[in-house]
C-alpha positions in Angstrom: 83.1 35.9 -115.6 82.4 32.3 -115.9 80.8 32.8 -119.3 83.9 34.9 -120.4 86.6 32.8 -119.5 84.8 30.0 -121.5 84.6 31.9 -124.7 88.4 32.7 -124.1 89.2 29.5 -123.8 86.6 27.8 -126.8 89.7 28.7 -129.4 92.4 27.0 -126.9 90.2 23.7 -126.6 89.7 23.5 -130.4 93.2 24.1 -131.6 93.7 20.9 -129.2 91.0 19.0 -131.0 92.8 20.1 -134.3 95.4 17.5 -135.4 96.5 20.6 -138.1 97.0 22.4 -135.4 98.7 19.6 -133.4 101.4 18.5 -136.2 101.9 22.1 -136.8 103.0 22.5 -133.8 104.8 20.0 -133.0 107.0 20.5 -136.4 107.2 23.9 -135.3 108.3 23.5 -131.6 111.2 20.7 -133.2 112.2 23.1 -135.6 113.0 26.0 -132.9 114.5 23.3 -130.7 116.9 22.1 -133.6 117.9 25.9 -134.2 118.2 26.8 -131.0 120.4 23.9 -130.0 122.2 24.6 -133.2 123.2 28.1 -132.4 123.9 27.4 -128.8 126.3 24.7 -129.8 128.0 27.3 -132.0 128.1 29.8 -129.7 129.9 27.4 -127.2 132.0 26.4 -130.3 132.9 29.7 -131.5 134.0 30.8 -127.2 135.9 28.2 -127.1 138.2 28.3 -130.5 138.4 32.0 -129.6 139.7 30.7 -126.1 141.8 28.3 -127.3 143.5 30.6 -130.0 143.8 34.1 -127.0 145.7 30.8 -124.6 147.9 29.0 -127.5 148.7 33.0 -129.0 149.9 33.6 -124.9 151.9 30.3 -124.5 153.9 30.5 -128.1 154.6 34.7 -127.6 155.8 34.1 -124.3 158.2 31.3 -125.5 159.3 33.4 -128.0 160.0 36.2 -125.7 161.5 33.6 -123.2 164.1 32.7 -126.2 165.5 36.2 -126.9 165.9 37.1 -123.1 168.5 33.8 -122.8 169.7 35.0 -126.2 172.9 36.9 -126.3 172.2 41.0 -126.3 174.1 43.2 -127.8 172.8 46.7 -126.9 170.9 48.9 -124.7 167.6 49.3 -127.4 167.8 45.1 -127.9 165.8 44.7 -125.2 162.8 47.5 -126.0 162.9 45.7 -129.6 162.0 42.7 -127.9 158.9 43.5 -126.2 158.0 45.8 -129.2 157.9 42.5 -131.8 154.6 40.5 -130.3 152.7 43.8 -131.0 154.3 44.3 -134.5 153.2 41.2 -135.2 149.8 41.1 -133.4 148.1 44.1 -133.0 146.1 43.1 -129.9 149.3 41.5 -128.3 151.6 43.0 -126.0 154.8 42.4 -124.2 156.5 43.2 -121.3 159.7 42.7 -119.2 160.0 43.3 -115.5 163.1 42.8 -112.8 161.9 40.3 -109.7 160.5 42.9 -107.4 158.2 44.4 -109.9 159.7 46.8 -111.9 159.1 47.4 -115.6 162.5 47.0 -117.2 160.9 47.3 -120.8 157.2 47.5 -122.2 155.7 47.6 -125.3 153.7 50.5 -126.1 150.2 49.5 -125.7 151.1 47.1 -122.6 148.8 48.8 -119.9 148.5 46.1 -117.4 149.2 47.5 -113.8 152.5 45.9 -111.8 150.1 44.0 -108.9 148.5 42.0 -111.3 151.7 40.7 -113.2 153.2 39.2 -110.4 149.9 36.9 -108.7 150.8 34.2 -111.1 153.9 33.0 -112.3 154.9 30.4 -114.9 158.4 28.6 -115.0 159.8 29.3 -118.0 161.8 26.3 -117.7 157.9 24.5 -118.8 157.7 26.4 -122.0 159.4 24.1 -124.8 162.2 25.2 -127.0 161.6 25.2 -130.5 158.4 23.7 -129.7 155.6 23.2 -132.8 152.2 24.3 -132.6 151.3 20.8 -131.2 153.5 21.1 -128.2 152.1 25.0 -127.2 148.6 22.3 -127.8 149.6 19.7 -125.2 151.0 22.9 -122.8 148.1 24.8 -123.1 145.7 22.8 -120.6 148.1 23.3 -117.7 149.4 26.7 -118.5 146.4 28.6 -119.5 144.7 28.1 -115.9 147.6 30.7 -115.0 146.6 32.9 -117.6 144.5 35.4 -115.4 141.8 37.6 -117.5 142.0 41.3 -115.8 140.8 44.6 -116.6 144.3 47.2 -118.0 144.8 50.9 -117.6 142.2 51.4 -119.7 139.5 49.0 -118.7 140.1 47.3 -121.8 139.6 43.2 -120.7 142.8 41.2 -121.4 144.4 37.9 -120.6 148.1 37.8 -118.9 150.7 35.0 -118.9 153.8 35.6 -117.0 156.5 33.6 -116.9 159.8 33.8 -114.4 163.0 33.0 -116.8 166.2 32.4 -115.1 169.8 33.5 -117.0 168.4 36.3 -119.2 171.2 38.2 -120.7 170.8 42.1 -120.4 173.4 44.3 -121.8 175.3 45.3 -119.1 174.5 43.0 -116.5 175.2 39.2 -115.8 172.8 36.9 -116.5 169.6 37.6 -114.1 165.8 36.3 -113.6 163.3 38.6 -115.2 159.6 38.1 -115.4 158.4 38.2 -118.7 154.7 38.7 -119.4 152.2 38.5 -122.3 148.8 40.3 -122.5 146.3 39.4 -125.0 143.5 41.9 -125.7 140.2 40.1 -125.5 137.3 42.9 -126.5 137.5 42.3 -129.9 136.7 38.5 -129.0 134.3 39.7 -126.3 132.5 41.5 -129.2 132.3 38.8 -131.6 130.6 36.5 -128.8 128.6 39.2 -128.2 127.4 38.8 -131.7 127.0 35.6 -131.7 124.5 35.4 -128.5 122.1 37.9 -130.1 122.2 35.4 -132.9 121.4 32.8 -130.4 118.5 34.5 -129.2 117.5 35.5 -132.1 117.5 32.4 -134.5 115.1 30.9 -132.2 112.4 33.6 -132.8 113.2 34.1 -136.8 112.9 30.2 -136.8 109.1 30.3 -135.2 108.0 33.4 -137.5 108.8 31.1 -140.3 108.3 27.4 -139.1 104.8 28.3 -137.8 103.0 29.1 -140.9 105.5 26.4 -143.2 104.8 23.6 -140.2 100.5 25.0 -140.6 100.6 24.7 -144.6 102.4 21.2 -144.6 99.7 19.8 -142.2 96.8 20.7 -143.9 98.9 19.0 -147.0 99.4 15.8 -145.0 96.4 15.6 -143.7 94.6 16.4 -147.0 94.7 12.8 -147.3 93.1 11.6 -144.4 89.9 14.0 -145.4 89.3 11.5 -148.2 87.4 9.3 -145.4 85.3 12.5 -144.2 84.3 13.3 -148.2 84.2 9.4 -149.2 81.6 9.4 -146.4 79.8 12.2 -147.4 79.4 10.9 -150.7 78.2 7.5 -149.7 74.3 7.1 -149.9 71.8 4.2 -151.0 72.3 4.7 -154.5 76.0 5.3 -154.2 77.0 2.0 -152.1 80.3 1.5 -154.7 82.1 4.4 -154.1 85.5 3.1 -152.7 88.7 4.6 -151.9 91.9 4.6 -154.0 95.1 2.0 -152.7 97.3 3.1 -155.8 98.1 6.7 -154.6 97.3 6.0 -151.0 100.6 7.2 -148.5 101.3 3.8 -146.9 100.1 5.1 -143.2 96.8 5.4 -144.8 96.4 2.4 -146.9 95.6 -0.3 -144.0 92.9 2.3 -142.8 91.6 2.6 -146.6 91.3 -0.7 -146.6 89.4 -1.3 -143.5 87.1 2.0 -144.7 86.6 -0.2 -148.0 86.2 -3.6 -146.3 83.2 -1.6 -144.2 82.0 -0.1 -147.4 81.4 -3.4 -148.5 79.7 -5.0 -145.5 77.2 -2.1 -145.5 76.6 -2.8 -149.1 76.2 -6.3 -148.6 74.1 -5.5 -145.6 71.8 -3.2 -147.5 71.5 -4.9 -150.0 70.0 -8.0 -148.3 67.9 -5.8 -146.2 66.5 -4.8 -149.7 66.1 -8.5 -150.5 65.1 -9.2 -146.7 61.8 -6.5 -146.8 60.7 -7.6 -150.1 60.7 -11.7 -149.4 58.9 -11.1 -146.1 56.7 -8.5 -147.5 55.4 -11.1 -150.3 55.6 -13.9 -147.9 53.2 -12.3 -145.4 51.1 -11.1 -147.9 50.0 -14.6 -148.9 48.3 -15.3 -145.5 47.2 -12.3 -144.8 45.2 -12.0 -148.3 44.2 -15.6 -147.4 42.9 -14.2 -144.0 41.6 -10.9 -145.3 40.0 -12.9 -148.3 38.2 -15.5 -146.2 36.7 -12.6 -143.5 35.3 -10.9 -146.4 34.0 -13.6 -147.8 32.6 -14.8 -144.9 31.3 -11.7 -143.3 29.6 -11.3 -146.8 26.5 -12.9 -145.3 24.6 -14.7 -142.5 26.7 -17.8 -141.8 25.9 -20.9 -139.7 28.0 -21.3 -136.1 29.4 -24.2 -138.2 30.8 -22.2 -140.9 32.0 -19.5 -138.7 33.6 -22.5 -136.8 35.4 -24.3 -140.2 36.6 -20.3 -141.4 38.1 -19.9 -137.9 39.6 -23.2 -138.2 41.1 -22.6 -141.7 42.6 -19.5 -140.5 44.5 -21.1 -137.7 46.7 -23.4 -140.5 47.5 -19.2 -141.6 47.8 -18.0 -137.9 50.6 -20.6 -137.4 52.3 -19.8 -140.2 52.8 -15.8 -139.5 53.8 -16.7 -136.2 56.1 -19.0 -137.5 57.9 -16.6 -139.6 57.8 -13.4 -137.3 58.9 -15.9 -134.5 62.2 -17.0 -136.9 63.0 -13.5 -138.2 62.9 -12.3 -134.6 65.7 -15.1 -133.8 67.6 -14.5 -137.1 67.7 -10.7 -136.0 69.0 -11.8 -132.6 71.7 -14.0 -134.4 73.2 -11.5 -136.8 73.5 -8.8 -134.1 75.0 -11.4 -131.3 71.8 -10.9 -129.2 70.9 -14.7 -128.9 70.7 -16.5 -125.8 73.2 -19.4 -125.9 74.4 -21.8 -123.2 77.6 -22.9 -124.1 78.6 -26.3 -123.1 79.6 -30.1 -123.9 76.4 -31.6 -125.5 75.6 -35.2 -126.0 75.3 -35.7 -130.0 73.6 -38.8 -129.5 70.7 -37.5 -127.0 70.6 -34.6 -129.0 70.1 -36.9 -132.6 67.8 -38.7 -130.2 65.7 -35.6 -129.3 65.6 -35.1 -133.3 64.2 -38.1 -134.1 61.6 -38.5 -131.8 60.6 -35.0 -133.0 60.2 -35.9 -136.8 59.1 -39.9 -136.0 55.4 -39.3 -137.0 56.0 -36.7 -139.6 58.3 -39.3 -141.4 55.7 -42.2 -141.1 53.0 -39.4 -143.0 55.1 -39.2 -145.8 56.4 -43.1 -145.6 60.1 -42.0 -145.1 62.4 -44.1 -143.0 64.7 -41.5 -140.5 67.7 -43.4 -139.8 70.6 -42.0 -137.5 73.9 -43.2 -136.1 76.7 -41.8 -134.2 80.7 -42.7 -135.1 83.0 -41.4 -131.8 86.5 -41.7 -131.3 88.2 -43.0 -128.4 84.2 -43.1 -127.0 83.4 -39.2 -126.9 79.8 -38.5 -127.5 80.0 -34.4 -126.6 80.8 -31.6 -128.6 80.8 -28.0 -127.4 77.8 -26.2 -128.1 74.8 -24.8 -127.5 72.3 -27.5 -126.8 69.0 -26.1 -127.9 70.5 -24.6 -131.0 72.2 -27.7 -132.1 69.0 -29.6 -131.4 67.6 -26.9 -134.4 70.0 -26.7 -136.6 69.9 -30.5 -136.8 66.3 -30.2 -136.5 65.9 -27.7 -139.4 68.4 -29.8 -141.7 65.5 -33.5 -141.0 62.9 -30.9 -141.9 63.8 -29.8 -145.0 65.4 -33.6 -146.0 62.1 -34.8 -145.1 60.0 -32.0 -147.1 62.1 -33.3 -150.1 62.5 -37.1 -149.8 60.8 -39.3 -152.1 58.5 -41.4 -151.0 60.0 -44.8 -149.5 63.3 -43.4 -149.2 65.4 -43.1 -146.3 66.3 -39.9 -144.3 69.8 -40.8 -143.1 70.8 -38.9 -139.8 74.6 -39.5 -139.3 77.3 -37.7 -136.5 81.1 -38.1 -136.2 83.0 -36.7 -133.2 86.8 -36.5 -133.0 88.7 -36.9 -130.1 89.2 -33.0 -129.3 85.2 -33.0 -129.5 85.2 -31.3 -133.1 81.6 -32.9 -134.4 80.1 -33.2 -138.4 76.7 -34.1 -138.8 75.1 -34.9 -142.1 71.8 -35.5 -143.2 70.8 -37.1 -146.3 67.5 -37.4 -148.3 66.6 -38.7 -151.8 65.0 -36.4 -154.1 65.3 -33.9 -156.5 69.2 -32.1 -157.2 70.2 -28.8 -156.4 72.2 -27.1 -158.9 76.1 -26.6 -157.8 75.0 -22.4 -158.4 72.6 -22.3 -155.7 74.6 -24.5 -153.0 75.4 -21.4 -151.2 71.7 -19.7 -152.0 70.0 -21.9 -150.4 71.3 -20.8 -147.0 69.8 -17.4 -148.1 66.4 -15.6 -146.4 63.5 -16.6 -148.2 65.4 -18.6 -150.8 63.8 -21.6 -152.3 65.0 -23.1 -155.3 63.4 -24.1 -158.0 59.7 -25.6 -158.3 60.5 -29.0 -157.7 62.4 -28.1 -154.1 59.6 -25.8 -153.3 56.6 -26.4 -151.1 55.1 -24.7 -148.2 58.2 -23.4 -146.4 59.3 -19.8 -145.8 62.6 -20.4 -146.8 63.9 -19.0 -143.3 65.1 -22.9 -142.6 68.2 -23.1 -143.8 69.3 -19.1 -143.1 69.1 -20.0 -139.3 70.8 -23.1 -139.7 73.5 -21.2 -141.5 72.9 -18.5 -138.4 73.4 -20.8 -135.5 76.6 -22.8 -137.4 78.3 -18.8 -137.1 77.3 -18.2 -133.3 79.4 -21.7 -133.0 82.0 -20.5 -135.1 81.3 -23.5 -137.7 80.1 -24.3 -141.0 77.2 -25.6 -143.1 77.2 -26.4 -146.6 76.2 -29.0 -149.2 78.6 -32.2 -149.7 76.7 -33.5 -152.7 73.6 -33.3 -154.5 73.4 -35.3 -158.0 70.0 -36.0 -158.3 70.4 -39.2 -156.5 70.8 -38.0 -153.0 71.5 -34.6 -151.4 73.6 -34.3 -148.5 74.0 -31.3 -146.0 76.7 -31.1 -143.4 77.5 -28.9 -140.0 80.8 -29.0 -138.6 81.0 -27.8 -135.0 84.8 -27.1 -134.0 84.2 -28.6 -130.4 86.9 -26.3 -129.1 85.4 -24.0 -126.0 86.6 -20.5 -125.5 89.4 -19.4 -123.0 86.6 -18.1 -120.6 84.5 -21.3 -120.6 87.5 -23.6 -119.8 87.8 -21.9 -116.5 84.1 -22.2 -115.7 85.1 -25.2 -113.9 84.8 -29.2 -114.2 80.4 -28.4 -114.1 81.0 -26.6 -117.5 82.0 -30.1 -119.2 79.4 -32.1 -118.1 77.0 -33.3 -121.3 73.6 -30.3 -121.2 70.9 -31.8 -120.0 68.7 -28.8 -120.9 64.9 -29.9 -122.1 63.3 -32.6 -122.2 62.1 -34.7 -125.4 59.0 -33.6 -126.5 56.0 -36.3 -127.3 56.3 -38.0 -130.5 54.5 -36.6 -133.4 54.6 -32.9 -132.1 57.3 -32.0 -134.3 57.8 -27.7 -134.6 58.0 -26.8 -138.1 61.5 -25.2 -138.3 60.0 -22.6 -140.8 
């Protein structure tokens, strides 16, 4: 049973999954509302003119029936012409006279009403106006029609009756006298027009769904034709079809923000795969150096019986090779932890100076080998010395920045190390080398995996350097770019905003305190950034 009701209801769950099926019924259920609260306002509309007309017909007969009672008669048949001239003119009106106690004086010949029900209400004729316009029987009518009761006649035919009590009428033969005189209105033919009118009601409602449901279905799937563009765009989209973007011209302007967005992705994953592409081929030629080296020297060595020593200088020579790979598989690991947000970071206000200090006493020796000076010095306003980062990755992007000056320094030059810190913490450091130019078209390259500039900047590096400087400078929500490079010096700079997020302001006063995380390795035993 279980099974069955779930296939019954598999239909019900997916029309709710549909947004076809959701706008189509939505237009659908606003389109029955509208008619039916159209034709229920008109058949309120149409009871009450027909009530109003049946009441203002009643007031206005009965005045001028009123009028020809105080009127002056001159014979016997006056009277029956009286009562006989509402239903001349009005075939569903009829007229009556009657004495005080009841009894029909004069009648016209379709006025049925029985006697009891003539005298329960009674109007004052003195009320009904005299020579009175349309407008006045208007203004009358709210008061008077209340008295106007609706009853059932000899027939069973339904009619309204206003009867009114009118003081001095002048009978032939007889002083002036009260009479009651009293006005039916037949209502069935009104009765059957309202009748009408409710099936109409009911039925608009049910004509409107028959023909909303499938007009509301076919202008969904036309609305949302549109919005399949993403789903085919999508399908479409492979790794040799990376350009395919979708149209702004013609877009509706709901879609076009989403178009956009679906473009502005198209292009990230293009720019993605594409330096994947680069990525995979740089390492795969940058590992395959040392590992031909290795491959080559085993072979070599295993060709023949060697000596302990020269097993000892191969194994030796391969370590320089060793270092290398792990060099590169260790940054590519951090790189890949950078772009997807994975690094480790402890964020808080570092001490540029220690940090330049830490630097230095990393690269002292390195710089004495190649007879390059490494000077540094620190400009703070208002005597701030922190900026807020992380204290180990500011340590190698400045580390990685002396590295590559150093690499490409001229002999007997100087390495200059140099940090300014704003009030609000924001921090730039540059470092600047002599040696040989970059060209202005590879100042954003060289931030680039496995990028390395022409032969004269090239050497023994990686290229992975720079592409995690560029890395860590993001994760801080900075910048790093060339200031200069003319052939006569070549300057690199990182600005750090020095502006901690919401949640680390309320991390307490131990957040601002300067990281004192590491300590200062020996001098001389300086990590190779690449």
């Amino acid at each position: 049973m279980s099974s069955l009701a779930h296939r019954a209801l598999a239909p019900l769950r997916r029309l709710r999954r549909s947004m076809t099926a959701q706008i189509a019924l939505a237009i659908t259920l606003v389109s029955v509302a509208l008619v039916l609260a159209t034709a229920v306002a008109l058949e309120r509309l149409v009871a009450s003119e027909l009530r109003r007309d049946n009441e203002l017909l009643l007031i206005s007969q009965l005045a001028f029936l009123r009028d020809d009672l105080v009127a002056r008669v001159d014979d016997p048949a006056a009277l029956a012409s009286m009562v006989q001239r509402p239903e001349q003119r009005y075939a569903h009106v009829h007229a009556a006279v009657l004495d005080e106690s009841g009894l029909v004086l004069a009648r016209s010949a379709h006025f049925l009403v029985p006697a009891h029900a003539l005298t329960q209400r009674v109007v004052d004729a003195a009320r009904l106006p005299t020579d009175a316009s349309v407008g006045d029987f208007a203004a009358l009518r709210e008061s008077v029609a209340s008295l106007a009761p609706a009853v059932n006649d000899g027939t069973g035919r339904p009619v309204r009756v206003l009867v009114a009590r009118v003081d001095g009428a002048k009978l032939q033969g007889h002083a002036p006298k009260t009479v009651l005189a009293a006005i039916a209105v037949d209502t069935s033919e009104a009765r059957e027009l309202l009748l009408r009118v409710t099936e109409w009601v009911v039925a608009a409602p049910i004509v409107a769904l028959l023909l909303a449901a499938p007009l509301a279905f076919g202008l969904a799937r036309g609305i949302l034709a549109r919005a399949r563009d993403f789903g085919h765009a999508a399908a479409r989209i492979g790794a040799g079809s990376l350009d395919e973007r979708l149209s702004i011209d013609d877009a509706p302007l709901e879609l076009v923000e989403s178009r956009l967005a679906f473009n502005r992705m198209l292009d990230r994953l293009r720019e993605s795969f594409e330096r994947l592409s680069t990525f995979s081929s740089d390492i795969a030629h940058d590992l395959r150096t040392p590992l031909g080296n290795l491959l080559g020297e085993a072979q070599v060595t295993l060709s023949r019986p060697r000596s302990a020593e020269e097993y000892r200088l191969v194994i030796e020579s391969a370590v320089d090779e060793y270092e290398r790979l792990s060099r590169i598989i260790a940054n590519m690991l951090f790189l890949a932890q950078v772009d997807n947000d994975r690094a480790a970071r402890v964020m808080a206000w570092v001490d540029v100076g220690a940090a330049m200090d830490r630097v230095a006493g990393y690269f002292e020796v390195l710089a004495e080998e190649r007879g390059v000076t490494l000077q540094r010095s620190l400009r703070a306003e208002a005597g701030r010395s922190c900026t807020w980062a992380d204290d180990g990755m500011l340590v190698r992007a400045i580390g990685n920045l002396v590295a590559n000056a150093l690499r490409h320094a001229v002999p007997d030059s100087t390495v200059r190390l140099e940090a300014s810190l704003a009030a609000n913490g924001a921090c730039t450091i540059a470092v600047a080398n002599r040696g040989p130019a970059i060209p202005p078209q590879d100042w954003e390259r060289v931030f680039d995996r496995f990028y390395r500039g022409d032969r004269a900047r090239q050497g023994s590096s990686a290229g992975l350097g720079l592409a995690i400087v560029r890395s860590i400078m993001a994760l801080h929500r900075g910048t790093a770019a060339i200031e200069r490079s003319d052939g006569e010096e070549t300057v690199f700079v990182l600005h750090f905003p020095g502006t901690p997020t919401e949640r680390a302001q309320h991390r307490g006063p131990a957040s601002l305190m300067p990281s004192r995380r590491g300590t200062a390795p020996r001098k001389g035993h300086a990590p190779s950034p690449d």
